[in-house]
C-alpha positions as CSV (number, residue, x, y, z in Angstrom):
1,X,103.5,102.0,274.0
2,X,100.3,102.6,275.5
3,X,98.5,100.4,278.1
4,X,95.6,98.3,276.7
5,X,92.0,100.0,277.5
6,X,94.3,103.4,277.6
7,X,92.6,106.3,276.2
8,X,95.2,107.7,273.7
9,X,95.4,103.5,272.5
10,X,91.6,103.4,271.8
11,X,91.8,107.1,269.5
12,X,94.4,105.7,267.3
13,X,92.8,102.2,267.1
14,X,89.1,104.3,265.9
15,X,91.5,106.4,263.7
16,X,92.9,104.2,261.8
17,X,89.7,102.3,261.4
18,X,90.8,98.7,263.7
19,X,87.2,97.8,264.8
20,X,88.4,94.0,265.6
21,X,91.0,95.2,267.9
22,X,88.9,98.2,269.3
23,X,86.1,95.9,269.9
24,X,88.6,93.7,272.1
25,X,90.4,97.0,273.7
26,X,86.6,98.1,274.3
27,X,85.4,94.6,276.2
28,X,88.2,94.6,278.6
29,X,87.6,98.2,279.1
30,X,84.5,98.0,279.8
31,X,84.0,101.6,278.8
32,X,84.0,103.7,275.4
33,X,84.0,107.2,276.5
34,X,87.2,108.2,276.8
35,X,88.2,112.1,275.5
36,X,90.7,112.7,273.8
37,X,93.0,116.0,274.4
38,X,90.7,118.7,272.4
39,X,87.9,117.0,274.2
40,X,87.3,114.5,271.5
41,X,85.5,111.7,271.6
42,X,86.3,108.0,269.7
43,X,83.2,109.1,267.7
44,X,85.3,112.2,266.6
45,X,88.2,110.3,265.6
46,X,86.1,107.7,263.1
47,X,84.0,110.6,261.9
48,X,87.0,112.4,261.0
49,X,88.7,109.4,259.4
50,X,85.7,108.0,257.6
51,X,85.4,104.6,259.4
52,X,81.5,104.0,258.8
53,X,81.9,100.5,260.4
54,X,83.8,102.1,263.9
55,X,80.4,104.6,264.2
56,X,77.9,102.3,264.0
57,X,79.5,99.8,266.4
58,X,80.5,102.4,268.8
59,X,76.5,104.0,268.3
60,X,75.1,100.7,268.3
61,X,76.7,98.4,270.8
62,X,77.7,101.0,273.2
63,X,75.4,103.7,272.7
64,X,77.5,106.7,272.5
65,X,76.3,110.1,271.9
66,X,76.1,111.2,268.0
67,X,75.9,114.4,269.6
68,X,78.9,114.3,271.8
69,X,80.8,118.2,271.2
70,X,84.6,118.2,272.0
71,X,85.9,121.6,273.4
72,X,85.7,123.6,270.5
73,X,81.8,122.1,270.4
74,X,82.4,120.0,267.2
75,X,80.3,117.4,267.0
76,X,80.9,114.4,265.1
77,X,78.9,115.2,262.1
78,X,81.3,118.3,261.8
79,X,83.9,116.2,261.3
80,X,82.6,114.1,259.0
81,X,81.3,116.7,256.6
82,X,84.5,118.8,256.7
83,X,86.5,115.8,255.6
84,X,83.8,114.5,252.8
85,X,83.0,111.2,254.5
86,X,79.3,110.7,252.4
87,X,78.8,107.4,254.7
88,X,79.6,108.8,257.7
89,X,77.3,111.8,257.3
90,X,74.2,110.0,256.5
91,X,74.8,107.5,259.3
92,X,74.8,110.2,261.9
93,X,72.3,112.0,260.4
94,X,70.0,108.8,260.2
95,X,70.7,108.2,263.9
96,X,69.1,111.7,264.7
97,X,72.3,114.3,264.7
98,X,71.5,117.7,264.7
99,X,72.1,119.1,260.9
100,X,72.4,122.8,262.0
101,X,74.3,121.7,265.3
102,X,77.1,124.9,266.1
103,X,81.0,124.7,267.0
104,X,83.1,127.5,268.0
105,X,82.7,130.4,266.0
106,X,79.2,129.4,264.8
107,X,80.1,127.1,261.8
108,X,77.6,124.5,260.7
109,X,78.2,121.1,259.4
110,X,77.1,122.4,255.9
111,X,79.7,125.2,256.3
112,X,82.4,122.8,256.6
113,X,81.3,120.6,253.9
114,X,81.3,124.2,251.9
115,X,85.4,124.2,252.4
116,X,85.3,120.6,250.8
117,X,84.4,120.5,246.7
118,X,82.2,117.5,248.1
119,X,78.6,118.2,245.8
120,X,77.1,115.0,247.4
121,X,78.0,116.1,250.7
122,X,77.0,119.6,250.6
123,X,73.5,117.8,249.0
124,X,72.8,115.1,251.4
125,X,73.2,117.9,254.3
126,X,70.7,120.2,253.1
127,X,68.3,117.7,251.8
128,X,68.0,117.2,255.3
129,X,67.4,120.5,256.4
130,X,70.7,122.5,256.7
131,X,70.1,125.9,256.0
132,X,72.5,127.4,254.2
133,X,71.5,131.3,255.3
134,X,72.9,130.8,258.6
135,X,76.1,133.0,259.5
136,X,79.2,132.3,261.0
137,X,80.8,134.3,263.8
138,X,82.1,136.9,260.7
139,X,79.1,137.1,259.0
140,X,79.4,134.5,256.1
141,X,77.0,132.0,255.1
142,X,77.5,128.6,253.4
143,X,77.4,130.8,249.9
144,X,80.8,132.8,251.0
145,X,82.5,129.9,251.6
146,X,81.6,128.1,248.9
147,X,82.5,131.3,246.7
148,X,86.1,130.9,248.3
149,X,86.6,127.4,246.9
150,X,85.3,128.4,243.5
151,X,83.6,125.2,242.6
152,X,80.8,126.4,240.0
153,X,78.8,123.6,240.5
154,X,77.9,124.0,244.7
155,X,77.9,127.3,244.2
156,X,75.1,126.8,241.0
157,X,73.6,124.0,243.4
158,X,72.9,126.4,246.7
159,X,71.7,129.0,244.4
160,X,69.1,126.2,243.3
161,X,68.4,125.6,246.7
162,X,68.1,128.9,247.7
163,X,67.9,131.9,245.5
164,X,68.3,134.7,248.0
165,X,72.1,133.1,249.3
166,X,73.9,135.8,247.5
167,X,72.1,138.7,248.9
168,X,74.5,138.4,251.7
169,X,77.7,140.3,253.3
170,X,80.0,139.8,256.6
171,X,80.3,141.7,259.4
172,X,82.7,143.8,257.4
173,X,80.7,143.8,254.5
174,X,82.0,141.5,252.1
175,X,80.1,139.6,249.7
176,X,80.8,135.9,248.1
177,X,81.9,137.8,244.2
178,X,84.2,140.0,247.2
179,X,85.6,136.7,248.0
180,X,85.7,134.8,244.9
181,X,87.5,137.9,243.1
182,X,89.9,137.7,245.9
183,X,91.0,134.0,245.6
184,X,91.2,134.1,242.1
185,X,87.9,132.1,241.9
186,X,87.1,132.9,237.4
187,X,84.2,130.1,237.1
188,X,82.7,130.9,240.4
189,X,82.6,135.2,239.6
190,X,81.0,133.6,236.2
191,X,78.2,131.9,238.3
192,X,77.9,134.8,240.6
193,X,77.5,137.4,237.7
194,X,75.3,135.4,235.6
195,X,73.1,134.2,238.7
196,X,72.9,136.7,241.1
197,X,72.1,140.6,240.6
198,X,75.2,142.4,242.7
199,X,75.6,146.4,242.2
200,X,78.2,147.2,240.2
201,X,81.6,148.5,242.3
202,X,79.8,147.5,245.7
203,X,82.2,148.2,248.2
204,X,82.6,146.9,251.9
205,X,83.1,148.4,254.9
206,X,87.1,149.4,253.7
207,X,85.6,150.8,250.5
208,X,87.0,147.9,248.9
209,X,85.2,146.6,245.9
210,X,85.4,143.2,243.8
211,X,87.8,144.4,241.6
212,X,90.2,145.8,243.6
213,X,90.5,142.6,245.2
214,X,90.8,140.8,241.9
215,X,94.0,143.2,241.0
216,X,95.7,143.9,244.6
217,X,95.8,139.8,244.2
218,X,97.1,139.4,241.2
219,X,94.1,137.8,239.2
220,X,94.1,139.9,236.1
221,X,91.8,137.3,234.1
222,X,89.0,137.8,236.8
223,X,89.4,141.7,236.9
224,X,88.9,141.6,233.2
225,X,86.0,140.0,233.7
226,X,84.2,142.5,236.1
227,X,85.2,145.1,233.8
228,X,83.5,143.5,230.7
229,X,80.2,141.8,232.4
230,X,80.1,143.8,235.2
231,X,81.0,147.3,234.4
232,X,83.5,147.7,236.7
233,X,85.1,150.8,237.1
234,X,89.4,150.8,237.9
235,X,89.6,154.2,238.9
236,X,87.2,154.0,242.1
237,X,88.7,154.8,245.5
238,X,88.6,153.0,248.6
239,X,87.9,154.3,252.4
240,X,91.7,155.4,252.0
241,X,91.2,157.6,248.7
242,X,93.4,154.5,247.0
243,X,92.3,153.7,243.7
244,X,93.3,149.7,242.8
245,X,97.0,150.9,241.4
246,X,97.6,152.0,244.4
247,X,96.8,148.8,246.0
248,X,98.6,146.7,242.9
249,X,102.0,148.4,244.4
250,X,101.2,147.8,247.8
251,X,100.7,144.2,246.8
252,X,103.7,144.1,244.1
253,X,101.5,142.3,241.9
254,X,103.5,143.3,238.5
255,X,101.1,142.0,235.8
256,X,98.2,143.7,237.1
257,X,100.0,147.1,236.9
258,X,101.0,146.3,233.7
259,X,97.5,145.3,233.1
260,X,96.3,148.8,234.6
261,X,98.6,151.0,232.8
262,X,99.2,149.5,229.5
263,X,95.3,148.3,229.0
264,X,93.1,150.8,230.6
265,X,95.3,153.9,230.5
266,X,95.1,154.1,234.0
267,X,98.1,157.2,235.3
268,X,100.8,155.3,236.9
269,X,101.7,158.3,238.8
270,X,98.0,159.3,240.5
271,X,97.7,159.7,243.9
272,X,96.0,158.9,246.5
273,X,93.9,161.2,248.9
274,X,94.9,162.7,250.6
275,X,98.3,161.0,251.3
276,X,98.9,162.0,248.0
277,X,101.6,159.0,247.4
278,X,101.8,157.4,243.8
279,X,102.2,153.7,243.2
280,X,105.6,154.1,243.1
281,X,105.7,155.5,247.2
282,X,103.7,152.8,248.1
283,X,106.1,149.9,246.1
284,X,109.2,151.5,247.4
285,X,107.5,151.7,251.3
286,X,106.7,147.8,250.9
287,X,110.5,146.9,249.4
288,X,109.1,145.7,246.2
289,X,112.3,146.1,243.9
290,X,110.8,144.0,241.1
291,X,107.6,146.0,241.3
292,X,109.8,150.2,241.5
293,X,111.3,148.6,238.6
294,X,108.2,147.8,236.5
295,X,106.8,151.2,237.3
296,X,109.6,153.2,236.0
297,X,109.7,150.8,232.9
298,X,106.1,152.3,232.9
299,X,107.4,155.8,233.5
300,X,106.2,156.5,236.4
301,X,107.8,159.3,238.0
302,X,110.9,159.0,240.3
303,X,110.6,162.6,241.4
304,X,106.9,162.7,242.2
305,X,106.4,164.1,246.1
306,X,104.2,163.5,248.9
307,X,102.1,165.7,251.1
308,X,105.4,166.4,252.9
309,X,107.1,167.3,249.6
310,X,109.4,164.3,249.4
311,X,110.1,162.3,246.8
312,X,111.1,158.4,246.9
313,X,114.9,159.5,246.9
314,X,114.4,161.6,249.5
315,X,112.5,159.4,251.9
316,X,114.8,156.9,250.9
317,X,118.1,158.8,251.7
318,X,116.5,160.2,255.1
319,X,115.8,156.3,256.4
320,X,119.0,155.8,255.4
321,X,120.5,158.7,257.4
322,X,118.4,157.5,260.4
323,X,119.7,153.9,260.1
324,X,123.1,155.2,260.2
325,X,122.9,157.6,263.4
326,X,121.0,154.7,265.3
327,X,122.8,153.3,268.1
328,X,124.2,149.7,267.6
């Protein structure tokens, strides 16, 4: 058990909210700023945890710093917007914390409220002047990470608040429908297309584009939608010359090959360029036996070669030649 006044006793006492015994621990202390191992302060700890009552006394009575960063340079107010503690962000805000204050890797408070489906939060933060058009070490703002979580109604609320949000993309290019097709996000692609004015089939820096994400993921519901309200188009190629089949089979995501082939006519043997491999190479590279199997239900064909001339049996039967001339 840890020594009275020890530092390691006094974070778990403002973790789990004790402010009578912390107060005690504190007096024969005589000293409150002890850090923890990230470089934590007790101010971190009750942030984190949502004890209101542990800030203002350790604020108030011995006048710690609401804008003490650990090692990672989180401030407190981080931690109490990237756990959804309402109280505990508008004390620190009303005792002068910085709104737009950075950690490591340049994420604001209002990013990390942005990975919480915390509205109030997310409000209180930029009604006191968070600005949610500044980026993060990769390029996204507090729109992308919003679009990540998919909640309609932060993502309708920081358009509100600031119309030009979406006309964004990280360092790689990627926009928030990029990231909402990818995580399967339906309501918050239904925001993005109805609020914000994206080019059809934009493509980041891969030559990916917001459908392709939707199907190499498996969210067949969201693809459907791009196609219908956005004009999507299923036979674009990426940076690779892969077209989103391709990408289905490197994925093994079953349904939306089904989805591809049986719905939009796409040819579940085309090729890509200029690897010239079909869906079914790229399935049978990755090991997906359920997916080899759905394509041949879908005829694709077994026989089909690569730019070397081989077929899947072939490659197959060489690897397996190789495996058995390898030395044990």
């Amino acid at each position: 058990m840890a020594a009275r006044g020890a530092p390691r006793r006094l974070h778990r006492l403002a973790q789990e909210g004790r402010l009578c015994a912390l107060r005690e621990e504190l007096r024969g202390a005589g000293r409150a700023g002890c850090a923890g191992p990230a470089g934590d302060t007790l101010l971190h700890c009750a942030a984190r945890h949502g004890h209101r009552d542990v800030l203002a006394y350790l604020v108030e009575t011995w006048d710690m710093d609401v804008e003490a960063a650990d090692r990672d340079y989180k401030r407190p107010l981080h931690e109490a917007a990237a756990q959804g503690h309402r109280d505990c962000v508008l004390y620190l805000l009303g005792r002068g914390a910085a709104v737009d204050c950075l950690k490591k890797a340049d994420w604001t408070p209002l990013m990390m409220a942005c990975t919480r489906k915390n509205l109030e939060v997310i409000q209180d933060l930029v009604e006191h002047g968070a600005n949610p058009l500044l980026k993060n070490k990769d390029g996204w703002n507090s729109l992308h990470i919003a679009s990540r979580e998919g909640d309609p109604l932060i993502l309708q609320y920081l358009l509100s608040v600031c119309p030009t949000a979406w006309e964004t993309e990280s360092k790689i290019g990627r926009t928030p429908l990029h990231t909402a097709a990818m995580h399967g996000c339906l309501d918050a692609v239904k925001v993005l297309l109805q609020r914000c004015a994206y080019e059809a089939d934009r493509a980041d820096r891969c030559g990916c584009t917001p459908f392709m994400d939707a199907i190499q993921c498996g969210h067949t519901a969201v693809a459907r939608l791009l196609l219908e309200q956005h004009k999507a188009c299923w036979a674009t190629r990426d940076a690779l010359g892969m077209q989103a089949i391709h990408r289905a089979a490197v994925t093994g995501q079953n349904e939306a090959l089904r989805f591809l082939v049986s719905e939009l006519g796409a040819d579940v043997d085309a090729r890509a360029v200029p690897s010239r491999l079909t869906p079914l190479h790229f399935a049978a590279k990755e090991g997906h036996v359920s997916t080899v199997q759905q394509l041949l239900s879908l005829d694709a064909d077994i026989n089909s070669r690569d730019e070397r001339k081989r077929s899947e049996v072939t490659r197959r039967q060489r690897q397996s030649e190789r495996r058995k001339q390898a030395p044990c």
